[in-house]
C-alpha positions in Angstrom: 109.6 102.9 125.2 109.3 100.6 122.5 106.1 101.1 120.1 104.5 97.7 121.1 104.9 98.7 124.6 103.5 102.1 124.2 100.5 101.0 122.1 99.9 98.1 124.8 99.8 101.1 127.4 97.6 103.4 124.8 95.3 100.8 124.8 94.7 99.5 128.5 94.7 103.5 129.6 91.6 103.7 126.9 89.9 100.5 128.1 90.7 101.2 131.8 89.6 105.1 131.7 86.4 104.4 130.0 84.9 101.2 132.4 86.3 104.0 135.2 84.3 107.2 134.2 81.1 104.6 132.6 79.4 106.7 135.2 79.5 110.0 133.6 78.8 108.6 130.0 76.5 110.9 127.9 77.0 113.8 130.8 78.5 116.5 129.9 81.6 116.2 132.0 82.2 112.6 130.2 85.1 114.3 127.8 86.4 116.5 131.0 86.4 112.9 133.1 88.4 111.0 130.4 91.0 113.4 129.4 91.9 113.7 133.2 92.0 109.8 133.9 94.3 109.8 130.6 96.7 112.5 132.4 96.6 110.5 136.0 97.7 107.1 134.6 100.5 108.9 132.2 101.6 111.3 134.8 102.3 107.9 137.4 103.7 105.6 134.3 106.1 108.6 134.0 106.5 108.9 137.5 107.7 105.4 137.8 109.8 105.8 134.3 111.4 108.5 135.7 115.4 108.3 136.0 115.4 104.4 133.8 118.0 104.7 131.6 120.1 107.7 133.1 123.8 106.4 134.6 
């Protein structure tokens, strides 16, 4: 993936995990909630990646 595209995808997965878990700011499972919305989106963008590139 090139850099621009992976910073792109860095950056939407930060703004887009922390507007989903806004609910559990300042709680302490805040950090638990983020890290595991990081791992969803990355686990399904490699999902789909999955076999681009192989002949």
């Amino acid at each position: 993936m090139p850099s621009g595209t992976f910073d792109r995808w860095q950056q939407i997965t930060k703004d887009f995990c922390a507007k989903a878990c806004a609910a559990y700011r300042q709680g302490t499972i805040d950090t638990q909630m983020i890290i595991g919305c990081h791992d969803n989106l990355n686990r399904a963008l490699l999902k789909e990646l999955k076999g681009l590139g192989e002949n």
